[in-house]
C-alpha positions as MATLAB code, in Angstrom:
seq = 'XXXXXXXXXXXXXXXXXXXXXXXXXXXXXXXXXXXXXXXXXXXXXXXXXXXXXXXXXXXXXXXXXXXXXXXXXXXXXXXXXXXXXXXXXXXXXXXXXXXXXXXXXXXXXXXXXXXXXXXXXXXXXXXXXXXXXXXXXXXXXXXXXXXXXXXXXXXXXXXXXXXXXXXXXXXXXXXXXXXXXXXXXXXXXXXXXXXXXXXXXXXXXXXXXXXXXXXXXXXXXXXXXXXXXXXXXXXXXXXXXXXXXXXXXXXXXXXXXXXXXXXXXXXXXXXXXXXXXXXXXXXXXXXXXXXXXXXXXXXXXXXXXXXXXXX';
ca = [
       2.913   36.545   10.947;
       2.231   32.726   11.929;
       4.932   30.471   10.924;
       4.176   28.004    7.978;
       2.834   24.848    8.727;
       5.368   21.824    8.809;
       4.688   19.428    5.688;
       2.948   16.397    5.913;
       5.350   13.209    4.506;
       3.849    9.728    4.100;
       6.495    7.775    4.123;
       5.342    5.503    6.192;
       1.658    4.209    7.135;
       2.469    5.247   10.779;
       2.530    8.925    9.005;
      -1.515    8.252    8.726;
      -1.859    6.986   11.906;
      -4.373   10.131   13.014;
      -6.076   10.236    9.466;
      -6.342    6.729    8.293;
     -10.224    6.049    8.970;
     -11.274    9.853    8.415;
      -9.713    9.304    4.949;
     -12.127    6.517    3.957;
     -15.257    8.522    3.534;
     -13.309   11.011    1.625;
     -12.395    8.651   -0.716;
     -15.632    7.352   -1.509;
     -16.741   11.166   -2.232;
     -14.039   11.247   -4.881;
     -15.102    7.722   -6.254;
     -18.361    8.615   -6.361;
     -17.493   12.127   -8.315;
     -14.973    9.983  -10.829;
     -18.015    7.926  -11.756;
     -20.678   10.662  -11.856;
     -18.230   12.970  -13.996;
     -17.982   15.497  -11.456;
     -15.253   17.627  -11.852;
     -13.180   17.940   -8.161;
     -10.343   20.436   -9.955;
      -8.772   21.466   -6.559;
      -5.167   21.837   -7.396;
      -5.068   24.149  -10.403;
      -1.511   25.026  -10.920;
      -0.324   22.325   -8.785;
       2.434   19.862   -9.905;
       3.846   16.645   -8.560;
       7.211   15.236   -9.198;
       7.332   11.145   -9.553;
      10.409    9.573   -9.558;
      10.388    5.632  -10.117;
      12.971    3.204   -9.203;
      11.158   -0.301   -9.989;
       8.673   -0.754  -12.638;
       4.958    0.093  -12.160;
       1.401   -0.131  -13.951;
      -0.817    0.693  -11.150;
       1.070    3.183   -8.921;
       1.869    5.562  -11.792;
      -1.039    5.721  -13.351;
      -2.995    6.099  -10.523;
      -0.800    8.931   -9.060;
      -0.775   10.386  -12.438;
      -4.086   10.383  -13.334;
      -5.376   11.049   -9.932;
      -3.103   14.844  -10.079;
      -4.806   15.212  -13.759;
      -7.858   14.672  -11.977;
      -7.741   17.033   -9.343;
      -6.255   19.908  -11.659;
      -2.595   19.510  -11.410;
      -0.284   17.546  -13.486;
       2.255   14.961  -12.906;
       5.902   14.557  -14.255;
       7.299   10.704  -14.604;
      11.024   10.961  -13.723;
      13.343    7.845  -13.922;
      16.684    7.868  -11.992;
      18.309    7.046  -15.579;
      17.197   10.175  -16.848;
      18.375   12.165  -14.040;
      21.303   13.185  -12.369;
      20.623   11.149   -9.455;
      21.585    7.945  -11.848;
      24.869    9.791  -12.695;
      25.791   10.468   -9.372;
      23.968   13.401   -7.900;
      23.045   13.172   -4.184;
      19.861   12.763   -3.096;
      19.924   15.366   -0.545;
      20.684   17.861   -3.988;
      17.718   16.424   -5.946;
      15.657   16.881   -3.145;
      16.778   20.722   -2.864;
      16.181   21.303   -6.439;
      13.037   19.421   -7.012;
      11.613   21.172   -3.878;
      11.914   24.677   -5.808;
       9.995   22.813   -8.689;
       7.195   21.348   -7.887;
       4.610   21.108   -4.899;
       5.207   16.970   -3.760;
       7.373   14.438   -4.919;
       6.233   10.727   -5.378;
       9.064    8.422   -4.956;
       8.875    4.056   -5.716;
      12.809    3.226   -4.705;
      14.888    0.578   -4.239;
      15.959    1.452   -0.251;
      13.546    2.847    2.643;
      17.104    4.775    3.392;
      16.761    6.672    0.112;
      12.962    7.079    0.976;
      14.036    8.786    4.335;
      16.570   10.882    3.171;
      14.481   12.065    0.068;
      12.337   13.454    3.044;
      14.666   14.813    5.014;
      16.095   17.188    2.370;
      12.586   17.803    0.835;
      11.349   21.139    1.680;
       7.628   19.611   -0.026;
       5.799   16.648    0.854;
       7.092   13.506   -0.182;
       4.503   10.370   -0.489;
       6.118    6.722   -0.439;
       4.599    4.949   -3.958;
       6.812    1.685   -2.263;
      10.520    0.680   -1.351;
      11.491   -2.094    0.504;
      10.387   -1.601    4.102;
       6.422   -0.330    3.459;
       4.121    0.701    0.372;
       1.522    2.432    2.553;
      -0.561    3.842   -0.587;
      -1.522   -0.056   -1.490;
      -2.870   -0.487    2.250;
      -4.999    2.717    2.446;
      -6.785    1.527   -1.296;
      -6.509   -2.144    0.685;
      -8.360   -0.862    3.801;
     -10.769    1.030    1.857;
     -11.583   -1.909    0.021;
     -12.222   -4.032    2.743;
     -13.974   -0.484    4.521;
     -15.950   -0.140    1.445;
     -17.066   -3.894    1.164;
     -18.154   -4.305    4.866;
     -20.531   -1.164    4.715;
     -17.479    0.692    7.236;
     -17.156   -1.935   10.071;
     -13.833   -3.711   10.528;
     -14.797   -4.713   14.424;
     -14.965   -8.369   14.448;
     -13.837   -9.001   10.797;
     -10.434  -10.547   10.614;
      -7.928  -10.302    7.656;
      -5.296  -13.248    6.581;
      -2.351  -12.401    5.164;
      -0.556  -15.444    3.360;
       2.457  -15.452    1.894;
       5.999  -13.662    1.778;
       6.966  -11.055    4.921;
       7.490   -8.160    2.781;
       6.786   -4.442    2.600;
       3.252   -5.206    1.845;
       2.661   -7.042    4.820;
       4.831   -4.647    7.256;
       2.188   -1.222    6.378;
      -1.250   -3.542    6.028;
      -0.135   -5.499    9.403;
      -0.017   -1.478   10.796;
      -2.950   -0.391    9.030;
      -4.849   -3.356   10.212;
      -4.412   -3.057   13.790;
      -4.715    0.619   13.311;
      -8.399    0.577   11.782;
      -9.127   -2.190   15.035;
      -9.406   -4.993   12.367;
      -7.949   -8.435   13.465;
      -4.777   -9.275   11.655;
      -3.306  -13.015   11.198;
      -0.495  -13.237    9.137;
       0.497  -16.706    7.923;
       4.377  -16.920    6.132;
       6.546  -19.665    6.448;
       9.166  -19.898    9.571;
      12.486  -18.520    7.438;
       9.790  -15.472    6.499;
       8.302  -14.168    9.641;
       7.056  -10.706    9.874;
       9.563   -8.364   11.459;
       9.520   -7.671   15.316;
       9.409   -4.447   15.474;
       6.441   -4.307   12.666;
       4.535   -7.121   15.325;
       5.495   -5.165   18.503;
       3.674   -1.755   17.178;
       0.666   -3.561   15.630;
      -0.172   -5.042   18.660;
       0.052   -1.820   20.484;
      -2.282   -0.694   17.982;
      -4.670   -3.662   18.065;
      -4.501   -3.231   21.946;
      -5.889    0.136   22.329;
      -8.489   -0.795   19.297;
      -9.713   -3.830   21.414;
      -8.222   -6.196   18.275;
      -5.817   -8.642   17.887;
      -3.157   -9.369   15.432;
      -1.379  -12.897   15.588;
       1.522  -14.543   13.643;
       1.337  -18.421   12.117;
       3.492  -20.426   10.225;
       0.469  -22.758    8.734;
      -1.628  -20.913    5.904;
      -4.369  -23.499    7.203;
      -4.451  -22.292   10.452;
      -4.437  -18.297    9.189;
      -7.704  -19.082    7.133;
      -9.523  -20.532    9.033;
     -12.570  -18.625    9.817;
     -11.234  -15.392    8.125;
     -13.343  -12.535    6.013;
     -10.299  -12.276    3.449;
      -7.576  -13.812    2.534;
      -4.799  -11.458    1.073;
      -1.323  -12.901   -0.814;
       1.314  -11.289   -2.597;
       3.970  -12.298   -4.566;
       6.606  -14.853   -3.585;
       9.590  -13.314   -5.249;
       9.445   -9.505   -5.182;
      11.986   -7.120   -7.424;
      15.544   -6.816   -5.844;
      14.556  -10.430   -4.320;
      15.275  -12.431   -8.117;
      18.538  -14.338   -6.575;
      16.404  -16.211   -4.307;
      13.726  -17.361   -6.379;
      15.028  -20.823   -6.367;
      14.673  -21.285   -2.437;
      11.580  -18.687   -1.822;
       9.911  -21.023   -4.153;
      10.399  -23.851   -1.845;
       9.815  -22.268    1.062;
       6.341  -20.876    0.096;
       5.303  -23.999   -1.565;
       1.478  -24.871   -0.195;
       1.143  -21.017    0.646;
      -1.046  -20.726   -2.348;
      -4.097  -19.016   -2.358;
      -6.549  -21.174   -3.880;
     -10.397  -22.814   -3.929;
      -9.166  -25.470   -0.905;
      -7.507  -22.315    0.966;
     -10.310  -19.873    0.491;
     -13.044  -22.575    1.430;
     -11.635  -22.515    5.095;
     -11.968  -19.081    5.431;
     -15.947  -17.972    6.323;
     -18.755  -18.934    3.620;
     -18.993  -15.260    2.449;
     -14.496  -14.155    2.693;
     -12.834  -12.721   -0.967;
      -9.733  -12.892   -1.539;
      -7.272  -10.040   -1.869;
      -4.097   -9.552   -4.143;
      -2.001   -5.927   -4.877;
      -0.745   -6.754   -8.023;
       0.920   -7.455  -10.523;
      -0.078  -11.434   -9.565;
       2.466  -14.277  -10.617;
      -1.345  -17.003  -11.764;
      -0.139  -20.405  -11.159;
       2.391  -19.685   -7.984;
       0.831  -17.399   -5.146;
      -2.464  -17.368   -6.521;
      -4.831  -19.315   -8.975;
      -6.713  -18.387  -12.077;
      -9.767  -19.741  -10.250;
      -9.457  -17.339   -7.605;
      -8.497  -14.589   -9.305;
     -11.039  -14.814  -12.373;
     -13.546  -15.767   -9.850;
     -16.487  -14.371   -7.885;
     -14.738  -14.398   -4.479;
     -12.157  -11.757   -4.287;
     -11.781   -7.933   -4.765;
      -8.926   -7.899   -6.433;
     -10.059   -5.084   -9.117;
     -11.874   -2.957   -6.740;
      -8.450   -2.648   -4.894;
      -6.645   -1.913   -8.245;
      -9.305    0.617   -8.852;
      -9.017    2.142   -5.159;
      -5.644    3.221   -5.885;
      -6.781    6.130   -8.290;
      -8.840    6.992   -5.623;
      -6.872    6.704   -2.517;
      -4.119    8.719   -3.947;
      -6.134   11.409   -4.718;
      -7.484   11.741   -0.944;
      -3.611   11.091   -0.193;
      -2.482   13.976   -2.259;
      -5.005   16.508   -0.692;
      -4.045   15.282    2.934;
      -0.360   16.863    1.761;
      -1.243   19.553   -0.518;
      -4.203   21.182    1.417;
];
């Protein structure tokens, strides 16, 4: 008999490396059937463990509803309400859950915890964030930007602004990875990591792109298709509000920002937004930015996540 195939993790956006842009079509299939009322029931029978670490509005309802969707159903598990908050080892969760369930969904604190959930995982396990990448955001990102440019990223260029975190380490990847030109803007203390830098540009080499690093959010916008920001001050990063807001202060997003980039750029945020600090009202309430079709995507990038696993 043929041996099993090995499971497919995401626990990374460099998991997606071979699937990223095959994925995009796929998604807009399942869009399209969401709105239509189509039913796309693939995973009768199928169920899929969520644990959650941090807080979340988007990622659990989107992974949630997007099982429900495809015939399966999802089970919201909170460390406090496990064993794992009294002391039980991850590697032993991961055993048990594994004769459970069919994938696990896991938002934590550490991308340690992320990797080790893996390892001891006989089922897939699908990164919904931790502190080192949140490659589900960046695939409903990309599609956004995929979606809104009629599927060409050649030529376009995408400005991050803002704080070096894990959003910026998987949509600096995915970026390069898709061939789209990356230029991300933080301020000196809050550069993107090297290794992150070195592999995008490997990426954006053999896709004929670039990706470049600034430290003025001038510079970064100028002449850009979209401008994306993210929050300052991200959970586990509270002690250091004080000097992150100092540091980040004229890295807002706003009308003055925006109207450097080209005549027809959007700009981009993944939610939840902090109005007033990283971003304005004016931009976000305003006619220039996708923020909602990315908080949308998510329902639908999840689902063509959890059939890249499950299948």
């Amino acid at each position: 008999m043929p041996s099993p195939s090995p499971k497919r993790d995401v626990v990374s956006i460099l998991d997606l490396a071979n699937d990223l842009e095959r994925l995009f079509p796929r998604i807009r299939e399942l869009k399209d059937q969401r709105h239509q009322r189509v039913p796309h029931r693939r995973f009768e029978g199928r169920a899929l463990a969520m644990i959650f670490e941090k807080p979340s509005t988007r990622t659990r309802s989107s992974f949630e509803l997007a099982m429900t969707d495809l015939g399966g159903h999802a089970v919201y598990l909170s460390p406090k309400e496990m064993q794992l908050g009294r002391g039980e080892t991850i590697a032993d969760t991961a055993r048990v859950l594994s004769r459970y369930y069919d994938a696990i969904m896991y938002r934590a604190f550490r991308h340690e915890d992320m990797l080790a959930l893996a390892k001891w995982s006989s089922i897939p396990v699908i990164n919904g964030l931790d502190d080192v990448e949140h490659p589900c955001q960046v695939v409903a990102d990309l599609f956004t930007l995929w979606e809104r440019w009629g599927g060409r990223f050649k030529g376009r260029q995408l400005t991050y602004i803002g704080d070096a975190n894990n959003v910026l380490n998987s949509l600096m990847l995915g970026a390069a990875m898709v061939g789209l030109n990356f230029v991300a803007a933080t301020p000196p203390a809050y550069k993107p990591k090297p290794w992150v830098v070195k592999r995008a540009e490997s990426f954006a080499l053999a896709k004929g792109s670039t990706v470049r690093t600034v430290t003025s959010p001038e510079d970064g916008a100028t002449g850009a298709d979209a401008l994306y920001t993210d929050v300052w001050v991200s959970m586990g990063d509270e002690a250091e509000e004080k000097q992150r807001l100092a540091a980040f202060k004229g890295f807002q997003l706003n009308a003055a920002l925006l109207a450097r980039a080209k005549p027809d750029a959007f700009a981009m945020h993944d939610l939840p937004a902090h109005r007033g600090l990283e971003i304005t009202d004016e931009v976000m309430d305003g006619n220039k930015q996708v923020i909602w079709d990315q908080a949308e995507n998510r329902l639908h990038a999840q689902k063509a996540i959890l059939e890249l696993v499950l299948s």
